[in-house]
N, C-alpha and C positions, 0 to 999 in steps of 0.2 A: 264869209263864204270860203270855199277852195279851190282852188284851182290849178286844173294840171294844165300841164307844157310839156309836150312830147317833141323830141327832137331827132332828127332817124341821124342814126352815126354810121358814119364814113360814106354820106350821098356824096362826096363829090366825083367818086370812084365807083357809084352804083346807082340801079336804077332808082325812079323816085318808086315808093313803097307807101307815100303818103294816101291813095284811094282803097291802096289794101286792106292798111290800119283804120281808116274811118269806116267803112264796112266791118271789121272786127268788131270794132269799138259801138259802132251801132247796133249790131245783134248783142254784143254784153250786155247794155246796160236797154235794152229793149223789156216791158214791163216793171221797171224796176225804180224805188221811189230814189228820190237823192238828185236826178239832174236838172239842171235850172236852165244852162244855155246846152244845146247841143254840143260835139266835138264836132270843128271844122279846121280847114285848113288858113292858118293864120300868114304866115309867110315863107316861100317857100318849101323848104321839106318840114315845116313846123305842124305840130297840129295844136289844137288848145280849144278845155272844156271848163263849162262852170258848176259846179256842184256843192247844195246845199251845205250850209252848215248844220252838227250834230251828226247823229248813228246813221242815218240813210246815207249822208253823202260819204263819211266819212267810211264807211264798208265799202262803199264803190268806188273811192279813192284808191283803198286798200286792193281789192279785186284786181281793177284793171291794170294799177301800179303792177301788181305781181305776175300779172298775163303778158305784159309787156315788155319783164326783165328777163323774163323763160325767153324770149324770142331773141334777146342780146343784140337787136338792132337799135335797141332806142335809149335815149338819153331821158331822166322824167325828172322834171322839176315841181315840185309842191309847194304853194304858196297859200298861205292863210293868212286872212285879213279882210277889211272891207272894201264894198265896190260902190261905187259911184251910178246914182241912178237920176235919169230913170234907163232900167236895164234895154241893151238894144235888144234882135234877135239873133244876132253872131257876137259871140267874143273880141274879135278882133276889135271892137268899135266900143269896147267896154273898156274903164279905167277907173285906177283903185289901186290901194296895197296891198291887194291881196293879187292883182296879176304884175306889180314890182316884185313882189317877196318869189312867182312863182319862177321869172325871169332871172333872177338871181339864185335860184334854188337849180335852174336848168346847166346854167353855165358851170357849177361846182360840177352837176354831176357830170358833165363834157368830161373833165378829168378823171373819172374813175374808171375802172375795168369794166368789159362787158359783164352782162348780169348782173351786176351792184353799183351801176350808173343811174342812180337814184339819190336825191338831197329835198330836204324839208325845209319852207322857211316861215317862220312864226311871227306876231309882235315883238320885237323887245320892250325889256320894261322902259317907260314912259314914251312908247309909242303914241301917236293921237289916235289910233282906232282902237286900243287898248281897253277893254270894257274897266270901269272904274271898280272897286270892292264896293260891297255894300249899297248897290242898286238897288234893293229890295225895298231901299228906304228907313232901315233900323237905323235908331241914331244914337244905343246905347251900344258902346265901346268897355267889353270886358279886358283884363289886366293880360287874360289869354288874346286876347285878339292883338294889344295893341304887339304883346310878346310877338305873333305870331308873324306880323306886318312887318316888322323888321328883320324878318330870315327872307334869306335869296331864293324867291318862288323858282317851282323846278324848269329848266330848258325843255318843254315838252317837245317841241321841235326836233332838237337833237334825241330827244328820248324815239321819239315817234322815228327820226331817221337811222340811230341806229339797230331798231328792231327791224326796220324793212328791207336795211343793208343783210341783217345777220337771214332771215329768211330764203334772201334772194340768195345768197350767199349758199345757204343749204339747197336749195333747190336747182342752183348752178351744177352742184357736184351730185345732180341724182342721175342714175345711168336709164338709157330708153326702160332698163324690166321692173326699175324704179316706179317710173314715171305710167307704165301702163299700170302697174296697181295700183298708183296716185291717181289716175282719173278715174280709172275703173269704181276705186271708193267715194271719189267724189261723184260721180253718176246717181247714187245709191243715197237711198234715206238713211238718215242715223238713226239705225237700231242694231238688235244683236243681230248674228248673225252673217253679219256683212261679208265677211272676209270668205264667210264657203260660200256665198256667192258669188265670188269675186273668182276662186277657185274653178268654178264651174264652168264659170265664163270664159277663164283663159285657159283653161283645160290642164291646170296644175295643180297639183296636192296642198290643201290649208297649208301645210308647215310648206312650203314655197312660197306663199303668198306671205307666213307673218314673218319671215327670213328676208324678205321685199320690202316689206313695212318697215321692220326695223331698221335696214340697211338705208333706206331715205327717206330716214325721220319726218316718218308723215305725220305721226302721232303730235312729236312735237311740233311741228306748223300748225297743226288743228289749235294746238293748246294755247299757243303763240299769237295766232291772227285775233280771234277778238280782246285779248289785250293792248294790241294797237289800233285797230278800231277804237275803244274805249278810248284812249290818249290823243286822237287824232281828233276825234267828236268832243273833246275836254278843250282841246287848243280853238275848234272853230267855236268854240262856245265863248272865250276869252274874249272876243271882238264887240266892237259896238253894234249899233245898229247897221244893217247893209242898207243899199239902196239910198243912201244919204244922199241930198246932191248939195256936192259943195260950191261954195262961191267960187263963181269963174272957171268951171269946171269942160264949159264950153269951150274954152280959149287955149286947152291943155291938149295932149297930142292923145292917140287912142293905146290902148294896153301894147299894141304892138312896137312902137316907137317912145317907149317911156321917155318924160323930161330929165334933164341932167338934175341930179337932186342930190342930197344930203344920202348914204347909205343908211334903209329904216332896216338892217338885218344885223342879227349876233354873230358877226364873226370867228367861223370856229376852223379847227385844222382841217388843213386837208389830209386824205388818205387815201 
């Protein structure tokens, strides 16, 4: 599954913002397939949701992560992995590697700049929730396959976070006449057209509106987001079964107070 953790930066010098964001975060994902546990409030200025594994949750991961970076109040950690069931009905009282990976994905992103205060965390290889190769059950091993098992599978993780750093990144530096043609076209069905009516709307001439487009690279974000989608629904696909309940899993603390453990995450630079 996956799971985000949202962390509001610099409460301790500001009001709490935590009722605002879960009303946000409520109408977002209102209708929409991919959520498993609701967003609530875990501890604190924290918030944290659980959202399917594959292309539902992983577009809503994508979505909300980038609704949340526009705002530059929040810290978002992304953890993928599995969860310990049987599932409660709050997050907080749920446990798994996939709400360690997302705790450790929050804290990296504490250190970045506003707007690209975002980190991803994956299995590594020989993780135990690690889905094994060849689950299907095929038990003929080609000369390509065995070739294949021996190269270093890719850091989807890192893949999937530096595309949502570069994103957030671009949409950090898009100015308000940016950003009103940016929603204006997102308002709007994808067909032709769009941009004279986008025109219309804000009472500007087509060549103002595609001088707007190009100047913050909407295009590119469009072309952009369902490739990380795609990579994010790859990596939640990686995982074993969810909902597993492991031995003695009673006896272990809740996603909010992780036990002191072994580090399951790929330690990578910071930036």
């Amino acid at each position: 599954m996956i799971v985000l953790t949202v962390d509001q930066r610099g409460s301790t010098y500001a009001a709490d913002r935590v009722p605002e964001v879960l009303a946000e975060l409520a109408e977002l994902t209102r209708g929409r397939d991919g959520v498993v546990v609701p967003f609530e409030r875990t501890v604190g200025d924290e918030v944290q949701g659980i959202l399917a594994a594959g292309r539902a949750g992983a577009g809503l991961a994508v979505d909300l992560s980038l609704h949340l970076l526009r705002d530059q109040g929040w810290s978002i950690g992304i953890g993928v992995g599995s969860v310990e069931g049987p599932l409660p009905s709050v997050s907080r009282e749920a446990r798994g590697y996939a709400f360690y990976r997302a705790r450790d994905a929050v804290e990296r992103a504490k250190t970045r700049g506003r707007g690209t205060s975002i980190a991803v965390e994956g299995p590594p290889p020989g993780a135990p929730d690690l889905r094994a190769a060849g689950t299907d059950g095929a038990e003929n091993t080609t000369a390509s396959d065995a070739s294949a098992s021996e190269t270093e599978p890719p850091d989807l993780a890192a893949e999937v976070e530096a595309l949502l750093r570069l994103l957030a990144a671009i949409r950090a530096r898009r100015t308000p006449h940016g950003w009103e043609v940016a929603d204006t076209l997102a308002s709007l069905a994808d067909k032709p057209g769009r941009q004279r009516i986008v025109a219309q709307s804000l009472q500007v001439s087509e060549q103002a509106v595609s001088q707007r487009v190009r100047a913050a690279l909407w295009q590119e974000e469009e072309a952009v987001r369902p490739v990380v989608v795609r990579l994010l629904a790859e990596l939640s696909g990686s995982v074993g079964p969810d909902l597993v309940d492991a031995p003695g899993s009673a006896d272990r603390p809740a996603a909010d107070a992780p036990p002191a453990r072994p580090s399951t995450t790929k330690k990578r630079a910071k930036s």
